[in-house]
N, C-alpha and C positions, 0 to 999 in steps of 0.2 A: 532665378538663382535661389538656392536654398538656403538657411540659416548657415547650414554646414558649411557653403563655397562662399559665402561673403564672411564670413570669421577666419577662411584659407587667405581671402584674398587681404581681409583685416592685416592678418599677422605677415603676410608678404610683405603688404606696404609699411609697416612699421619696420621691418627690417631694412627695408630700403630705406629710409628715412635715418634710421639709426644712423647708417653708414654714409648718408651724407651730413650728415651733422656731425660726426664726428671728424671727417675730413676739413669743413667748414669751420671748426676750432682748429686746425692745422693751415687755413689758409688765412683767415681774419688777420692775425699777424703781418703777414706779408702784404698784407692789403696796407692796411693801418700805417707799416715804414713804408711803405709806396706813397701814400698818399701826402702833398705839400700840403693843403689848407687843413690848418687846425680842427675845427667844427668836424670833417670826415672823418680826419686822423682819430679823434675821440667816438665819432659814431661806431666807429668801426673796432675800437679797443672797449668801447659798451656793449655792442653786439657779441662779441667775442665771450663776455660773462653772462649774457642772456642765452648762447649758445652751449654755454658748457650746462647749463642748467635743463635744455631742451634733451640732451643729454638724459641726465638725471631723471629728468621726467620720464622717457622714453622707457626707461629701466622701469619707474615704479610701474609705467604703461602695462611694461610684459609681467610683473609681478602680481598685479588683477587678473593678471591670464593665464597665471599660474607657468610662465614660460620663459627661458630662458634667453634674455636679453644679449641675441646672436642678431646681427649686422650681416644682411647680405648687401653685394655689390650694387653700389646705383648707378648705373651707367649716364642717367640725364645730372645728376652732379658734378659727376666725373668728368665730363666734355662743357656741363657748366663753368665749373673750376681753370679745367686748362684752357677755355678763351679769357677767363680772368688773367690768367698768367701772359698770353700770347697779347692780350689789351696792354696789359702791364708795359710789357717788352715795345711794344709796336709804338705808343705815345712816351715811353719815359723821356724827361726832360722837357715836354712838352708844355706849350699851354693849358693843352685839350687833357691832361694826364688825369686831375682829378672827375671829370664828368667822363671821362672814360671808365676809371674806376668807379663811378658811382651805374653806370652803364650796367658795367658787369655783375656790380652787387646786385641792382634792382633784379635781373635776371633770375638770380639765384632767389632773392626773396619771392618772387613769383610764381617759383617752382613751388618754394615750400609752403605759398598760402595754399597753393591749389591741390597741393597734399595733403596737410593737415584739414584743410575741410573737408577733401574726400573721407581723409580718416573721423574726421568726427562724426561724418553722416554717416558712415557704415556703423560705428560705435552706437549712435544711437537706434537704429534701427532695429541695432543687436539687442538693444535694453543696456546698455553697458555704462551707465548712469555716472561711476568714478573716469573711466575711461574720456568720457563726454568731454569732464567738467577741466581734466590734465590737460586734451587737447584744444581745448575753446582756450587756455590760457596762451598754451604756444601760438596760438594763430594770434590771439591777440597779441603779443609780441612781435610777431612777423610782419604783421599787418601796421603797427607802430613803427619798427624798422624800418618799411619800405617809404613810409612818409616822411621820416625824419631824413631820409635820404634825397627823396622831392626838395623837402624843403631848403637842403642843403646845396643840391642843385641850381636852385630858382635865385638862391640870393647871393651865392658867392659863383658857384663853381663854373656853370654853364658862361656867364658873363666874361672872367678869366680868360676860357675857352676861344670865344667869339674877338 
Protein backbone atom coordinates (compact mmCIF):
# COMPACT_ATOMS: atom_id res chain seq x y z
CA UNK A 1 0.00 0.00 0.00
CA UNK A 2 1.41 3.46 -0.75
CA UNK A 3 1.39 6.63 1.31
CA UNK A 4 -1.26 7.79 -1.35
CA UNK A 5 -3.92 4.61 -0.54
CA UNK A 6 -3.55 4.67 3.24
CA UNK A 7 -4.16 8.54 3.48
CA UNK A 8 -7.40 7.45 0.94
CA UNK A 9 -8.19 4.89 3.11
CA UNK A 10 -7.34 7.40 6.39
CA UNK A 11 -9.88 9.97 5.12
CA UNK A 12 -12.63 7.11 4.41
CA UNK A 13 -12.43 5.99 7.73
CA UNK A 14 -12.71 9.19 9.47
CA UNK A 15 -15.72 9.89 7.37
CA UNK A 16 -17.25 6.79 8.39
CA UNK A 17 -16.56 7.41 11.84
CA UNK A 18 -17.81 11.09 11.57
CA UNK A 19 -21.20 9.69 10.69
CA UNK A 20 -21.35 7.28 13.39
CA UNK A 21 -20.70 9.59 15.97
CA UNK A 22 -22.80 11.84 14.99
CA UNK A 23 -25.64 9.42 14.91
CA UNK A 24 -24.35 7.95 18.33
CA UNK A 25 -25.19 11.77 19.82
CA UNK A 26 -28.69 11.06 18.37
CA UNK A 27 -29.13 7.76 20.02
CA UNK A 28 -27.33 8.11 23.61
CA UNK A 29 -30.47 9.92 24.62
CA UNK A 30 -32.70 7.28 24.10
CA UNK A 31 -30.35 4.94 25.56
CA UNK A 32 -30.05 7.07 28.79
CA UNK A 33 -34.47 7.43 29.12
CA UNK A 34 -34.31 3.64 28.49
CA UNK A 35 -32.15 2.84 30.88
CA UNK A 36 -33.84 2.05 34.86
CA UNK A 37 -30.55 2.07 37.00
CA UNK A 38 -29.13 5.22 37.64
CA UNK A 39 -25.21 4.75 37.46
CA UNK A 40 -26.17 3.63 33.32
CA UNK A 41 -28.67 6.18 33.05
CA UNK A 42 -25.62 8.82 33.80
CA UNK A 43 -23.02 6.80 31.97
CA UNK A 44 -24.81 7.16 29.23
CA UNK A 45 -25.83 11.02 29.60
CA UNK A 46 -21.67 11.32 30.22
CA UNK A 47 -20.98 9.48 27.13
CA UNK A 48 -23.24 11.55 25.35
CA UNK A 49 -20.84 14.81 26.09
CA UNK A 50 -17.66 12.80 25.44
CA UNK A 51 -19.35 12.07 22.18
CA UNK A 52 -20.43 15.42 21.01
CA UNK A 53 -16.71 16.39 21.56
CA UNK A 54 -15.35 13.02 19.48
CA UNK A 55 -17.43 15.08 17.16
CA UNK A 56 -15.36 18.26 17.42
CA UNK A 57 -12.43 16.37 17.40
CA UNK A 58 -13.09 14.66 14.13
CA UNK A 59 -13.66 18.16 12.46
CA UNK A 60 -10.33 19.65 13.83
CA UNK A 61 -9.05 15.76 12.50
CA UNK A 62 -10.01 16.96 8.83
CA UNK A 63 -8.74 20.43 9.41
CA UNK A 64 -4.85 18.89 9.75
CA UNK A 65 -5.91 17.51 6.51
CA UNK A 66 -6.70 20.48 5.15
CA UNK A 67 -10.41 18.71 4.45
CA UNK A 68 -13.67 19.09 4.56
CA UNK A 69 -15.24 17.49 7.64
CA UNK A 70 -17.96 15.39 5.31
CA UNK A 71 -19.63 12.14 6.91
CA UNK A 72 -19.98 9.29 4.82
CA UNK A 73 -22.46 6.52 5.75
CA UNK A 74 -21.32 3.69 8.26
CA UNK A 75 -23.31 0.96 7.63
CA UNK A 76 -21.57 -1.31 10.82
CA UNK A 77 -23.23 1.73 13.12
CA UNK A 78 -26.14 1.77 11.54
CA UNK A 79 -27.25 -1.96 12.15
CA UNK A 80 -25.04 -1.38 15.41
CA UNK A 81 -27.69 1.27 16.32
CA UNK A 82 -30.79 -0.50 15.17
CA UNK A 83 -30.08 -3.74 17.34
CA UNK A 84 -29.74 -1.10 20.16
CA UNK A 85 -33.28 0.00 19.32
CA UNK A 86 -34.65 -3.63 18.62
CA UNK A 87 -32.61 -4.71 22.29
CA UNK A 88 -34.41 -1.79 23.53
CA UNK A 89 -38.04 -2.91 22.23
CA UNK A 90 -37.48 -6.81 22.86
CA UNK A 91 -36.48 -6.42 26.98
CA UNK A 92 -38.34 -3.04 27.85
CA UNK A 93 -40.01 -3.56 31.21
CA UNK A 94 -37.74 -6.11 31.74
CA UNK A 95 -35.44 -7.33 34.41
CA UNK A 96 -32.79 -8.13 31.85
CA UNK A 97 -33.54 -4.19 30.26
CA UNK A 98 -30.35 -2.49 31.56
CA UNK A 99 -27.43 -5.34 30.86
CA UNK A 100 -29.31 -5.55 27.57
CA UNK A 101 -28.64 -1.98 27.04
CA UNK A 102 -25.45 -2.12 28.42
CA UNK A 103 -24.99 -5.23 25.78
CA UNK A 104 -25.70 -2.98 22.96
CA UNK A 105 -23.64 -0.16 24.16
CA UNK A 106 -20.51 -2.25 24.68
CA UNK A 107 -20.94 -3.39 20.95
CA UNK A 108 -20.80 0.01 19.71
CA UNK A 109 -17.87 0.94 21.86
CA UNK A 110 -16.03 -1.84 20.37
CA UNK A 111 -16.63 -0.89 17.13
CA UNK A 112 -15.15 2.52 17.81
CA UNK A 113 -12.01 1.19 19.71
CA UNK A 114 -11.14 -0.87 16.78
CA UNK A 115 -11.66 2.18 14.55
CA UNK A 116 -9.91 4.83 16.15
CA UNK A 117 -6.86 2.65 16.66
CA UNK A 118 -6.93 1.67 13.17
CA UNK A 119 -7.19 5.41 12.57
CA UNK A 120 -4.41 6.13 14.79
CA UNK A 121 -2.03 3.63 13.40
CA UNK A 122 -2.66 4.72 9.84
CA UNK A 123 -2.10 8.43 11.35
CA UNK A 124 1.07 7.56 12.55
CA UNK A 125 2.48 5.80 9.92
CA UNK A 126 1.48 8.82 7.86
CA UNK A 127 3.75 11.02 10.23
CA UNK A 128 0.63 12.72 11.07
CA UNK A 129 1.95 13.65 14.78
CA UNK A 130 -1.45 16.24 15.62
CA UNK A 131 -3.73 13.63 14.10
CA UNK A 132 -2.05 10.81 16.44
CA UNK A 133 -2.32 12.68 19.54
CA UNK A 134 -6.68 13.80 18.74
CA UNK A 135 -7.05 10.17 18.12
CA UNK A 136 -5.17 8.48 21.09
CA UNK A 137 -7.53 10.81 23.09
CA UNK A 138 -10.89 9.61 21.63
CA UNK A 139 -9.80 5.98 22.03
CA UNK A 140 -8.92 6.78 25.34
CA UNK A 141 -12.24 7.88 25.96
CA UNK A 142 -13.85 4.90 24.35
CA UNK A 143 -11.82 2.61 25.84
CA UNK A 144 -12.84 4.33 29.41
CA UNK A 145 -16.49 4.10 28.23
CA UNK A 146 -16.45 0.62 27.66
CA UNK A 147 -15.13 -0.08 31.31
CA UNK A 148 -17.30 2.07 33.06
CA UNK A 149 -19.98 0.06 31.42
CA UNK A 150 -18.22 -3.50 32.64
CA UNK A 151 -18.22 -1.97 35.67
CA UNK A 152 -21.73 -1.03 35.81
CA UNK A 153 -22.62 -4.34 34.62
CA UNK A 154 -20.74 -6.36 37.24
CA UNK A 155 -22.23 -4.52 40.16
CA UNK A 156 -25.70 -3.59 39.56
CA UNK A 157 -27.06 -4.48 36.33
CA UNK A 158 -26.15 -8.09 35.35
CA UNK A 159 -27.28 -9.25 39.00
CA UNK A 160 -30.95 -7.45 38.51
CA UNK A 161 -31.01 -9.40 35.31
CA UNK A 162 -30.21 -12.99 36.78
Amino acid sequence: MTKNELHSLLVEQLRDILWAEKHLVKALPKMAKAATDPNLKEAFESHLEETKGHVDRLKEVFKHLDLTARAKKCDAMEGLLSEADEIKEDFEGSEALDAALICAAQKVEHYEIATYGSLRAFAKRLGYKEIVDLLQTTLDEEGAADKKLTKIALADCNDAAA
